[in-house]
C-alpha positions as CSV (number, residue, x, y, z in Angstrom):
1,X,-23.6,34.7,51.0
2,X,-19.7,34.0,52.6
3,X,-20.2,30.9,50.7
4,X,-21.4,32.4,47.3
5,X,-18.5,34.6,47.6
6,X,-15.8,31.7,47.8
7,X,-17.9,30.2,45.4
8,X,-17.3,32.9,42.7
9,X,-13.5,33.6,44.0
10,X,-12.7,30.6,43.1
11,X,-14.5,30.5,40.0
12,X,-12.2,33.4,39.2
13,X,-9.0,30.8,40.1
14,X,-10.3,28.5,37.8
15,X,-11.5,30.4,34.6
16,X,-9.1,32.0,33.0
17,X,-11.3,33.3,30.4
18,X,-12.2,37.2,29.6
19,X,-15.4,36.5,29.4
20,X,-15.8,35.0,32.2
21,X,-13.7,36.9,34.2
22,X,-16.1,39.8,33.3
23,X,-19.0,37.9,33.9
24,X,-17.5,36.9,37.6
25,X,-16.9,40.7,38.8
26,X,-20.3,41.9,37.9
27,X,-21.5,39.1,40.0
28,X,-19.4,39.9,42.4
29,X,-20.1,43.7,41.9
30,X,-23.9,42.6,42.4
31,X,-23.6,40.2,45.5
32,X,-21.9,43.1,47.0
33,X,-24.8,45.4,46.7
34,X,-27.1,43.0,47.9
35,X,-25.4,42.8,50.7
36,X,-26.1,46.3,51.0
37,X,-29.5,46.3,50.3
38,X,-30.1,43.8,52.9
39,X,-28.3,46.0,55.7
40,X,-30.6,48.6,54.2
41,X,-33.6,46.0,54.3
42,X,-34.6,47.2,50.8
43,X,-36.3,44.1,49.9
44,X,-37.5,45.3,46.3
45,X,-34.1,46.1,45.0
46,X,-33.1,43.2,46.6
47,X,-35.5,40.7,44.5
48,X,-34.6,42.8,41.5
49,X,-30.6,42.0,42.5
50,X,-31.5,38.3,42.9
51,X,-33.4,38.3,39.5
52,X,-30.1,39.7,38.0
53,X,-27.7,37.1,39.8
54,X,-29.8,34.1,38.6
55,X,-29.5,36.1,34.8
56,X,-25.7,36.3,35.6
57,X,-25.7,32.7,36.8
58,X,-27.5,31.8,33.7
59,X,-25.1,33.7,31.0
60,X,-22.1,32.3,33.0
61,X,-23.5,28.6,32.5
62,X,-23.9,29.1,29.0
63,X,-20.3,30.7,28.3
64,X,-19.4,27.2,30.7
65,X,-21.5,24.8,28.7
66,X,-19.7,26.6,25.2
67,X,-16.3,26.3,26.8
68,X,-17.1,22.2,28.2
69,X,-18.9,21.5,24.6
70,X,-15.5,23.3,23.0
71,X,-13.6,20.8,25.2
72,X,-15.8,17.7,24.2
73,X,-15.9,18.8,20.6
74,X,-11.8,18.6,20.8
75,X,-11.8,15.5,22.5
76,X,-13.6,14.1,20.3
77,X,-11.5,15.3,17.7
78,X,-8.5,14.3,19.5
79,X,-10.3,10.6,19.7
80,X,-11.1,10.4,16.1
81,X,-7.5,11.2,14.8
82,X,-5.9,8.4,17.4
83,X,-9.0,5.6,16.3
84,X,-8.3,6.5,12.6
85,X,-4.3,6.0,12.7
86,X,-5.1,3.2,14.9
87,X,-6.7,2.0,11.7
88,X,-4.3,3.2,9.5
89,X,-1.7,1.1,11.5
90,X,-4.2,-2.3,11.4
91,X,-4.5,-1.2,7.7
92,X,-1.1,-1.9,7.0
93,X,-0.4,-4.9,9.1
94,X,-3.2,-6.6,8.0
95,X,-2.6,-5.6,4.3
96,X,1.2,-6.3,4.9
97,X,0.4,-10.3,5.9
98,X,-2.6,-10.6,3.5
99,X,0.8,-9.5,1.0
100,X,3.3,-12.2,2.2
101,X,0.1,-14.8,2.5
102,X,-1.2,-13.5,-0.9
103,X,2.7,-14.5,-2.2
104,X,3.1,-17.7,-0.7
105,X,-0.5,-19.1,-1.2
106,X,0.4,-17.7,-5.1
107,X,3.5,-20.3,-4.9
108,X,1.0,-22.9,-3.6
109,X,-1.4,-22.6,-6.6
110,X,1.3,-22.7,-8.8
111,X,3.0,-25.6,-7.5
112,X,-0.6,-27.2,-7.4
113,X,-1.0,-26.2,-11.0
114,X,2.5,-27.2,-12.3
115,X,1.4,-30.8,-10.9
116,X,-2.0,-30.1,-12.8
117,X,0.0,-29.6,-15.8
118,X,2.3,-32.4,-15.3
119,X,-0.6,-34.8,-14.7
120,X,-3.0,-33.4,-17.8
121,X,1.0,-33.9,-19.9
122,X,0.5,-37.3,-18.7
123,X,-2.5,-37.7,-20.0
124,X,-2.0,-35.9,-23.6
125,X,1.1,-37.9,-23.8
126,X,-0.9,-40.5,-23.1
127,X,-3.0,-39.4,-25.9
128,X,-0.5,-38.6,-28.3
129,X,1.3,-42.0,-27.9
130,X,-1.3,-43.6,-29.7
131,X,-0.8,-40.8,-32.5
132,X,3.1,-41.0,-32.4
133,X,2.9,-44.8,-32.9
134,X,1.4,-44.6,-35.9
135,X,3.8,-41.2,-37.0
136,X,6.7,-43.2,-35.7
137,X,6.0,-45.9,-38.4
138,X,6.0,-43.2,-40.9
139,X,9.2,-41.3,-39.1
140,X,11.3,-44.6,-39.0
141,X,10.6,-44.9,-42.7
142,X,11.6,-41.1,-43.5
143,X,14.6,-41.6,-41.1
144,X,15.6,-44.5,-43.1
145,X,15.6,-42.0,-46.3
146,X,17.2,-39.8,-44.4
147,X,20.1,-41.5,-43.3
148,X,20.1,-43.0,-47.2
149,X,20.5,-38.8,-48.0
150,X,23.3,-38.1,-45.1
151,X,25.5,-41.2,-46.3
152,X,24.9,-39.5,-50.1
153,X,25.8,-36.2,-48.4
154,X,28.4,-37.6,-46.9
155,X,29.8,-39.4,-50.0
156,X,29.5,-36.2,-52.0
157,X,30.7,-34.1,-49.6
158,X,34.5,-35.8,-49.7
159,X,34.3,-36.1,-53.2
160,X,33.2,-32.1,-53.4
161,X,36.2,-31.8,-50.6
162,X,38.6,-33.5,-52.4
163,X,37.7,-32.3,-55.8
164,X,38.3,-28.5,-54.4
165,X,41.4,-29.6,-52.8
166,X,42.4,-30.8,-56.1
167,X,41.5,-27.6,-57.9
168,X,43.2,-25.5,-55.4
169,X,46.6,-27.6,-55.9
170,X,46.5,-28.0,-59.5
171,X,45.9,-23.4,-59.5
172,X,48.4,-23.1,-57.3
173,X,50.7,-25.5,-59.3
174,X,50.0,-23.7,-62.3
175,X,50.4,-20.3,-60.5
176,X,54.0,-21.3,-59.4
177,X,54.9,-22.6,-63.4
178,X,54.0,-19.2,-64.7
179,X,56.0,-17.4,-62.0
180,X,59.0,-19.3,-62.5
181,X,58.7,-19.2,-66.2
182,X,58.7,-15.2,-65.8
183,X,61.4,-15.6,-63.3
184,X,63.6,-17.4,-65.8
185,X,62.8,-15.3,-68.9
């Protein structure tokens, strides 16, 4: 019985709770009766006692087993929130090399497909050399026109230039008559 005592005192240390607390003194309360009883050797009372502690015992186990699954339950909790920013973390280290990977593999392809291009411009060029020859015949002969029209051009355009030149002298010639004709009259 010493030992149930210590037993319960320093269940009393331990739990801090009120309901436990209150819980511990009426076991107290009830070992301490017991004890009584058994000086007085009243062994009915005594069973009844008993019956009580081991209802005591049981109602204190449960408010224990609420209090260890309230424990667990914020462990768990605890747990949860580390693994998910753990993830969170991976999240964005994986997404933030899949990025620079995503970029540079990007560059590849188009480095890859700018030597596509270059090699399918071979092969239209290819194509369209066959066509240009046969435009290039017909090109030379325009150009040939062509140059025939810039050297008219050409032509036309000094006579045009000189012709306005001339016109512009022979106004401002005749501009300058009239004004010293008015001048001398």
């Amino acid at each position: 019985m010493m030992v149930m005592m210590k037993m319960m005192k320093l269940m009393m240390v331990i739990m801090m709770n009120k309901k436990l607390k209150k819980t511990m003194m009426m076991m107290m309360v009830m070992m301490m009766m017991m004890k009584k009883m058994m000086k007085k050797k009243k062994k009915m009372m005594v069973i009844i006692m008993m019956m009580m502690m081991i209802m005591m015992m049981m109602m204190m186990m449960m408010m224990m087993m609420k209090m260890i699954i309230i424990i667990i339950i914020i462990i768990i909790i605890i747990i949860i929130i580390i693994i998910i920013i753990i993830i969170i973390i991976i999240f964005f280290f994986f997404f933030f090399f899949f990025f620079i990977f995503f970029i540079i593999i990007i560059d590849d392809d188009d480095d890859d497909d700018v030597d596509d291009d270059v090699d399918d411009g071979d092969d239209d060029d290819d194509d369209d050399d066959d066509d240009d020859d046969d435009d290039d015949d017909d090109d030379d002969d325009d150009d040939d026109d062509d140059d025939d029209d810039d050297d008219d051009d050409d032509g036309m355009g000094v006579v045009v230039n000189a012709g306005f030149d001339n016109m512009v002298i022979m106004t401002m010639t005749a501009i300058f008559e009239k004004l010293s004709k008015a001048s001398n009259n």
